[in-house]
N, C-alpha and C positions, 0 to 999 in steps of 0.2 A: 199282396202278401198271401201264402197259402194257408188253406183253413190250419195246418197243422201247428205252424208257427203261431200264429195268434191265439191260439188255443194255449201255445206255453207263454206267449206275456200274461193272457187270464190268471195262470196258474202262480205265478212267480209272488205275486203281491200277496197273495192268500198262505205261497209256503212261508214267506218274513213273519206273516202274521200268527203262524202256525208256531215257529221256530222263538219268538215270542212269547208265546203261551207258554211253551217250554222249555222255558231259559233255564239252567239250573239255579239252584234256590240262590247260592252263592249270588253270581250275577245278578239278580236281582234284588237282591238286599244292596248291591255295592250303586248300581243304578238309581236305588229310593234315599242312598244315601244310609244306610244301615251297615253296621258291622258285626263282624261273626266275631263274638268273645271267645271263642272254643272252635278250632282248629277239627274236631272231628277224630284227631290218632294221636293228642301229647294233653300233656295241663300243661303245656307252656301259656306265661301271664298268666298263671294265678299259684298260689304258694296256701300250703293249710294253718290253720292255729287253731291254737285253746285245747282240744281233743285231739284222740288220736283212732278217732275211727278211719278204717280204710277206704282210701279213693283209687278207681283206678281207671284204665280209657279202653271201652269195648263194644264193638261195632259202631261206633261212628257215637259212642254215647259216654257219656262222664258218669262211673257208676259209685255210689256212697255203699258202704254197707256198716250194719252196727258190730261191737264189738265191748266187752265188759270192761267192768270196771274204769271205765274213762267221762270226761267232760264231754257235752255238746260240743260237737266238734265244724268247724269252717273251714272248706276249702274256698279262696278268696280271692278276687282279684288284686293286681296288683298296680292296677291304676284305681283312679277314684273317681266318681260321677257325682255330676249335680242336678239340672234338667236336663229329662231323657224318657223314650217308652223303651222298656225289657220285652220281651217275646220269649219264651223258650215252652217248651214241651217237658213232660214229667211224667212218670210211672210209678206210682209206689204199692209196696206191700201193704197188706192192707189191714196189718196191726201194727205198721211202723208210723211214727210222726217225722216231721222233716219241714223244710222251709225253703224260705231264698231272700235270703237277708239284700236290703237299699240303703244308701247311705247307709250304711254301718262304719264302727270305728273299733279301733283296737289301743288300748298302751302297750307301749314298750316296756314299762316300769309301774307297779302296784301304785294306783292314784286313786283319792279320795273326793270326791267332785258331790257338788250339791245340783239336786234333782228336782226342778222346778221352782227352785227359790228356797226350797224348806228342808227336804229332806236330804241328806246325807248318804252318800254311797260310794263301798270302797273296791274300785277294781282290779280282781287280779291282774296281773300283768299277762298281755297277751289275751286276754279275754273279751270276744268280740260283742258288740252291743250295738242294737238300733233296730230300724226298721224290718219288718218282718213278713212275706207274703206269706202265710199259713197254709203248708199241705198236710191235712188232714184228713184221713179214710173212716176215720173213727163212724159210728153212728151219730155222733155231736155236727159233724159236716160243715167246719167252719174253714173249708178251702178256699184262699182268696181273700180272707180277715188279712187284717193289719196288726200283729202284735207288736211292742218293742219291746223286745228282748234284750232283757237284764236289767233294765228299765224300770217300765212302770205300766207292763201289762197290756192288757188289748187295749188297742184304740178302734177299733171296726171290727166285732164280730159279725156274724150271721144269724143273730135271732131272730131278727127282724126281715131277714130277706129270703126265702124259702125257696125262690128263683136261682137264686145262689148255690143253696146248699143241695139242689136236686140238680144242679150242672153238670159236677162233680163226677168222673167215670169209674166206678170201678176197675183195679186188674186193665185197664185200656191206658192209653195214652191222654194227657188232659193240656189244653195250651192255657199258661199262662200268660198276662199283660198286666204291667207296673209301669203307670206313666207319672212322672214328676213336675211339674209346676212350681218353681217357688215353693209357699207352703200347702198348695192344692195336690193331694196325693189320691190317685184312683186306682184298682185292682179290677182285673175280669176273670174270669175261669171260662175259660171253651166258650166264649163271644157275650158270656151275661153279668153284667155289672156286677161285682163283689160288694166294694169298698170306695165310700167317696167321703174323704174329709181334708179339713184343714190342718196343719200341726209345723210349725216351724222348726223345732229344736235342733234337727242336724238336715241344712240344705245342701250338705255333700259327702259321699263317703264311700264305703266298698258295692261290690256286690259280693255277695256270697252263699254255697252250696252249703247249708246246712244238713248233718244229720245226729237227730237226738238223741242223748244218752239213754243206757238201757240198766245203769246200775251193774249190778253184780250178775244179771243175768238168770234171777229166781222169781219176775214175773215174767221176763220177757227172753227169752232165745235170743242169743247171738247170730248174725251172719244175713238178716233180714234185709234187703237191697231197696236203692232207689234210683231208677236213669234217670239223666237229665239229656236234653239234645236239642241242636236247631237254636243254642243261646249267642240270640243277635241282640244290639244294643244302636238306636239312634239319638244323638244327643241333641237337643233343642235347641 
């Protein structure tokens, strides 16, 4: 065989391994068995409720922005999840709040439901409720908590975890992870453990793109953005 030919089988096995390394992202979410929840150019499979701040799809990114006078507003999927790890990526302003609602629920019709046995609570209709990854830029730095929203408040802040809360990127891009077990529920922000607790109450339900209301628009300015992007979903 001449040196020059053997020189291209060397090479061949190295470019596979090359072309591997950079598979588009796609392809290999589809290989690990991961799905792209967001298409990159529509909100096809997901539909908004409860508010009506603006969403819309720009450069390959799902973008929220605020808007007065309206409710905390859900752009939501329109299947539902039980066990599973979320991944997505996030950018926010950095006097906005915002989230990404797990197992969350909505009614169709104003219901009155008791909340942990005791307490009583009546939901508008359309008004989404449940678990909460918290994106927070504030100085408070509790991105990556677990609140449930509408609920009964944090279940996992960041007082305790300072690892956590200096994760967190400013004005840059920050990757989320929400994995599900049963009732074992974990958060990370950019590779460092948030949130690790137990809590059964809804083991399935939407996800959803949160963006917070801003009132009337006399502490806070309208038009204040947040992307989302790269939201893949593997279920267990």
């Amino acid at each position: 065989m001449k040196k020059a030919a053997r020189c291209s089988l060397r090479v061949l096995p190295f470019l596979a391994l090359v072309g591997a390394i950079f598979l588009p992202a796609s392809g290999r979410a589809a290989e690990a068995g991961w799905v792209n929840l967001f298409d990159g150019k529509s909100l096809h499979g997901w539909e908004q409720h409860s508010g009506k701040a603006l969403y819309r799809v720009e450069d390959g990114c799902i973008v929220g922005k605020t808007v007065i006078n309206t409710e905390n507003s859900f752009l939501c999927t329109k299947k539902t999840y039980g066990d599973f790890i979320l991944e997505l990526e996030f950018k926010v302003a950095p006097d906005m709040n915002s989230g990404v609602q797990f197992r969350s629920e909505f009614y169709t019709k104003e219901t009155e439901t008791v909340i942990n046995g005791t307490k009583k609570r009546k939901f508008p209709a359309d008004r989404v409720f449940g678990y909460q990854y918290e994106i927070d830029p504030s100085p408070r730095a509790y991105t990556g908590g677990v609140y449930d929203e509408a609920r009964r408040g944090w279940l996992a802040d960041l007082k305790g975890n300072p690892a956590a809360q200096k994760a967190f990127k400013q004005g840059g891009w920050n990757l989320a992870r929400i994995e599900c077990r049963g009732d074992h529920i974990q958060t990370w922000i950019n590779g460092v453990k948030a949130a690790d607790l137990k809590d059964s109450m809804t083991l399935r339900g939407l996800i959803a793109l949160q963006v917070h209301q801003i009132g009337d628009g006399t502490k806070k300015a309208p038009g204040e953005e947040i992307r989302w992007r790269n939201i893949r979903l593997k279920e267990l």
